[in-house]
N, C-alpha and C positions, 0 to 999 in steps of 0.2 A: 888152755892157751890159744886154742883156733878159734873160739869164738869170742875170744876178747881180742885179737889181730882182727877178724874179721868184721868185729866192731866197730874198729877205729876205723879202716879204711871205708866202710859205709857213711860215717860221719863224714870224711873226708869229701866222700865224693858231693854229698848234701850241700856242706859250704861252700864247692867249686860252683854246682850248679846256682847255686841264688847268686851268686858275686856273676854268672854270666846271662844271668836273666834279672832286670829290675822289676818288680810291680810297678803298675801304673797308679799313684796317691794311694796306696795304703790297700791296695786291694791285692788278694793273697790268690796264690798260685794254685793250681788244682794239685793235690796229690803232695804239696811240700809245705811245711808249714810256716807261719810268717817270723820273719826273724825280729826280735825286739828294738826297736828302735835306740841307738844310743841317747841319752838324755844330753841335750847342750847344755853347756855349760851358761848359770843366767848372766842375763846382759847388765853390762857395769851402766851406774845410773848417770845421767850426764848432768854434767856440774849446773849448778844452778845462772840462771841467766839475768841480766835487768830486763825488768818487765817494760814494755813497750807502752806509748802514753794511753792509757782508757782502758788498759788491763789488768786484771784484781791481779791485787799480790799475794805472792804465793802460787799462783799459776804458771804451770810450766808448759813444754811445748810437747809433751808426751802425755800430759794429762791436760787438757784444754779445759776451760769451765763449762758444765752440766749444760749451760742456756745458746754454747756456742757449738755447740755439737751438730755434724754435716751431716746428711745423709750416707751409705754409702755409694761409691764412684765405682763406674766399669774400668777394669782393667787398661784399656784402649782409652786413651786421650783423642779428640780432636784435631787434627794435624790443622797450623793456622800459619801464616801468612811471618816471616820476621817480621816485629815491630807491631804485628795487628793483637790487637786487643783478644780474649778469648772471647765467645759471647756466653751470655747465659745458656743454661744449659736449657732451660723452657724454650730455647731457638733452636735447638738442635734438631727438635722432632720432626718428621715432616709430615705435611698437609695431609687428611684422613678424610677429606669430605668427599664423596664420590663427582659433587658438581660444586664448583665453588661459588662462596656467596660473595668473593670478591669480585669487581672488575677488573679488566685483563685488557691491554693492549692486544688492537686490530686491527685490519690493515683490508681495506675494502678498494677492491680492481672496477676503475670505472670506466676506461676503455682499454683494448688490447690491439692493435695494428700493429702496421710495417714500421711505424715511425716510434713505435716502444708501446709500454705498457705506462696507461694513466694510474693511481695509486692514492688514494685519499686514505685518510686516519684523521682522529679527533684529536685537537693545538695540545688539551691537557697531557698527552704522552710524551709531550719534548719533556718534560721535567723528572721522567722515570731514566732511570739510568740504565736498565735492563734493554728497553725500547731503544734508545740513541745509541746503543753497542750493537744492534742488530744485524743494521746492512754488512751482506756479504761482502769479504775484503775481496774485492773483486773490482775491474775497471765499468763503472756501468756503460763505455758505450760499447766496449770490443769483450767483457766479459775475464782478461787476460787476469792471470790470480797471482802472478810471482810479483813479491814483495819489493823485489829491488827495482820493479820499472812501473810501483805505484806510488801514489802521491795523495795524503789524506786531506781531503776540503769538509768545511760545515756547509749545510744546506743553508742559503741567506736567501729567506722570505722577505723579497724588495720593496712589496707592497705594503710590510710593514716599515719598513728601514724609517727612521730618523734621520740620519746622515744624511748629507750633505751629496754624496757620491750616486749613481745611478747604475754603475755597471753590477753585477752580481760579481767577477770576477775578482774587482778591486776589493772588496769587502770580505771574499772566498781566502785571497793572499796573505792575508795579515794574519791566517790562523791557517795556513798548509803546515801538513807534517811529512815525514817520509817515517814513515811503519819500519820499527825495526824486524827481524827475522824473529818469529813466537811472540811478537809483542803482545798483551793481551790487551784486548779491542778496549774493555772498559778505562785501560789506564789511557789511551788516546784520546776519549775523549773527556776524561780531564785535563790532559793535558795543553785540550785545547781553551780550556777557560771562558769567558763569557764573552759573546759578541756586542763590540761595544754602539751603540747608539739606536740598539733594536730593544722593545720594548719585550716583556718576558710574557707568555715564556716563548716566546720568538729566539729571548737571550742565549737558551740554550744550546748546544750545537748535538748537530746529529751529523757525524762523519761521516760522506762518502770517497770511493776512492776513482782514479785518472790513470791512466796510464801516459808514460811519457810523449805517444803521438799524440793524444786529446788535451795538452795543457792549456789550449786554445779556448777549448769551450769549458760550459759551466753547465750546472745541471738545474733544469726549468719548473720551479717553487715558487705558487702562490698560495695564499689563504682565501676564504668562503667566509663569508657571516652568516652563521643559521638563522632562523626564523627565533630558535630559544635562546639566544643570546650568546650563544658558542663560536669557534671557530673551527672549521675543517681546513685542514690543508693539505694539498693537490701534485706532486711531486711529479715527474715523467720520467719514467726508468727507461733511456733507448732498446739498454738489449735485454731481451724479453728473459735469458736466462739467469739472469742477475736479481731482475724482476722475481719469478718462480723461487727463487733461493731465499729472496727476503721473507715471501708471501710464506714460504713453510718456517721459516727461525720462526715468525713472529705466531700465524696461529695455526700452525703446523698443517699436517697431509690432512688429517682427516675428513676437512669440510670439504661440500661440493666443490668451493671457489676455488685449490689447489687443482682438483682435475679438472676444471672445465681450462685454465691457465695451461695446465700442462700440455691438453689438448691442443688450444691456439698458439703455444709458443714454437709448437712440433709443427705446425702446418707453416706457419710466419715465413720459423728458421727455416728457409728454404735454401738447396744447394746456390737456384741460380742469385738470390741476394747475396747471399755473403762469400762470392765467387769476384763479385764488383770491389773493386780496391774500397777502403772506408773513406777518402776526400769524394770519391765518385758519390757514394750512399749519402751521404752530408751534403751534396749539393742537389741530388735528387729530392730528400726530403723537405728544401725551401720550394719546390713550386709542384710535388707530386703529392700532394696531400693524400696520404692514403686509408682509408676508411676503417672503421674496426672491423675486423676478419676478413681484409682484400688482400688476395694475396698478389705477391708480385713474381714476374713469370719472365718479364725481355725488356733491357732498356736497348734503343739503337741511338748512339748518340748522333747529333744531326752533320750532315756530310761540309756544309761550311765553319764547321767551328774544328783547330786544330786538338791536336794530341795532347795538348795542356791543359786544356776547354773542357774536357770529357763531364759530361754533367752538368755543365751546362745547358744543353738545348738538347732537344730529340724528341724522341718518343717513348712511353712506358706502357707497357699491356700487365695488367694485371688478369685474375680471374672473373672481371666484371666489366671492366672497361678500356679503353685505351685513352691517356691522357697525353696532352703534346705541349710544349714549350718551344718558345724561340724569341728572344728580345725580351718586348712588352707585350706577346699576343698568346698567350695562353687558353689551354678550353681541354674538353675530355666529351668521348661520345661511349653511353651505354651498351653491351651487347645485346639488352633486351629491347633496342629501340632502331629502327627502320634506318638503317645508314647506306652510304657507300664508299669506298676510299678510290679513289681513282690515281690511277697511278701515271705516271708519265716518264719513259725509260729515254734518259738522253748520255749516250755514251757511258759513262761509268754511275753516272749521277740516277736513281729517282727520284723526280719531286711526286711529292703527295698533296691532292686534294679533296678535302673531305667536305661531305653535299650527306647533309643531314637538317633536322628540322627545317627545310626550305630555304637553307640556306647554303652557298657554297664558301670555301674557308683552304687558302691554303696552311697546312700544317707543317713542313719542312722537307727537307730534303736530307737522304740515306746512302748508303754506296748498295750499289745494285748488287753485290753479292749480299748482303746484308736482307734482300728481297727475301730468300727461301724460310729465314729464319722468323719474319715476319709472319709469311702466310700460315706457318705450321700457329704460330701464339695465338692469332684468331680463328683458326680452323673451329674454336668450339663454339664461335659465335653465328647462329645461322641465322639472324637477320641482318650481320655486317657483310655486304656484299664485294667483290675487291676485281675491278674492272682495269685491265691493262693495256698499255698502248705504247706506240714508241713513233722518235720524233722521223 
């Protein structure tokens, strides 16, 4: 009688144990043995159906015919798009070549200055849709990235326009968007549709974005005729960091061209530029032409022009030169070349005249506190010599 009590309660504890441990697919426990599978009960056959037009009859949807038989499928489906088509599955794979034999959108930096980054690519890439989603949603002239104070424009290459119209701007208008919040970039630019009266692939638009201070300007887009019958075309990205952002989307970090960019847009972005309100830096940039890798260091605006005026007229020192403006008499003198600025201190006022190449030029007039900040900007130039006097 104790070893048949003491039976059952071994069996007992057996079955508690597997109902609180499962196998993993059919694989059995160390030390317990596998319990037999209940057999299910088989599955009822499902009524038969009318056959669909091109399919043998007699075929059912649980037994398909011999010649239409699929491979089999992984577990995991494709996640796709509502409404979008699945693709084949021969597109799912991806690329295995270590270098690819196809051509690939590029993006070649032809100058980089104060006044932005120059930026050429070959005309055939307006037609790739990957390339025209590219630019960073970003303002190119201030950089600023929040969506609600950007404004999407196509790039309208004027030189080719057909129309009737000559502004870039007018042509930019008829196909503004305002970017929703997570919009995705490729649906913007279809959304902008073809640019009517430019010939292709000029037609296709490549969105850039504005921020609501710059709705004024427009972004500066011409084409090049190659020698082999191509077209390049020449874009100017003003802020250099917008520039760097496109230059990596498009052929990433890895080449020289991304660091040597990175390098001048660090030196460019300098505190004292973008310290200048940006109407100031936009009026500099029409008579301060500034050269690739000049960096800029002191504007002094000139002491006759008011508080509205700023940028206007004065002076700019950069790391190479000092250029001057006022009216219609413009000029710039080298720091590697025999000068001297002469100065003349009349109560709050100095005027400056500059006696270089043999010649003497007055250049404007500065508020004399404004003098110290002067001398320090050319302090690195030791053949510009600075002779002062008072009246």
């Amino acid at each position: 009688m104790e070893e048949t009590i003491s039976g059952w309660l071994t069996e007992g504890l057996d079955d508690d144990l597997l109902d609180d441990i499962e196998p993993s697919r059919g694989d059995t426990l160390v030390g317990v043995p596998a319990r037999q599978a209940t057999p299910l009960p088989a599955a009822t056959e499902p009524p038969p159906t009318k056959p669909e037009p091109g399919e043998q009859p007699g075929a059912t949807a649980s037994e398909p015919p011999q010649a239409e038989l699929a491979p089999a499928e992984t577990d995991t489906a494709p996640v796709t798009e509502p409404g979008a088509a699945t693709p084949p599955a021969a597109d799912l794979s991806y690329p295995t070549e270590l270098i690819p034999a196809e051509s690939l959108p590029y993006l070649v930096v032809r100058e980089c200055s104060q006044a932005g980054v120059l930026i050429a690519f070959d005309a055939r890439w307006l037609t790739h849709e990957g390339f025209r989603s590219s630019p960073p949603v970003r303002c190119i002239f201030s950089g600023v990235r929040d969506r609600n104070e950007l404004c999407a424009r196509p790039m309208a290459f004027m030189d080719r326009y057909r129309g009737p119209e000559r502004s870039p701007s007018t042509v930019e208008s008829r196909h503004e968007l305002r970017p929703r919040a997570n919009q995705d970039h490729r649906e913007i630019v279809r959304m902008m549709g073809r640019i009517t009266s430019m010939p292709p692939p000029f037609d296709s638009p490549v969105p850039y974005f504005v921020s609501k201070h710059h709705m004024a300007s427009s972004m500066s887009c011409r084409v090049e005729l190659r020698p082999d019958g191509g077209y390049t075309c020449q874009v100017r990205v003003p802020d250099g960091r917008v520039a760097l952002e496109w230059l990596a989307r498009v052929n990433g970090t890895c080449g020289p061209e991304y660091e040597l960019l990175r390098t001048e847009v660090a030196l460019l972005g300098s505190d004292a530029w973008r310290a200048l309100p940006e109407k100031v830096r936009q009026r500099l940039q029409v008579w301060a032409k500034f050269e690739p890798r000049e960096h800029f260091r002191l504007y002094l605006s000139d002491a006759d022009f008011g508080s509205h005026d700023v940028g206007l007229a004065g002076l700019v020192v950069t790391n190479r030169r000092l250029i001057f403006h006022k009216y219609h008499h413009s000029g710039d003198v080298r720091f590697d070349e025999d000068a001297a600025l002469l100065v003349r201190i009349d109560g709050k006022v100095a005027s400056i005249t500059l006696n270089a190449r043999g010649r003497r030029a007055s250049i404007g007039k500065i508020n004399f506190k404004e003098m110290s900040r002067l001398m320090e900007a050319v302090a690195s130039a030791p053949k510009l010599k600075l002779e002062m006097s008072s009246r």
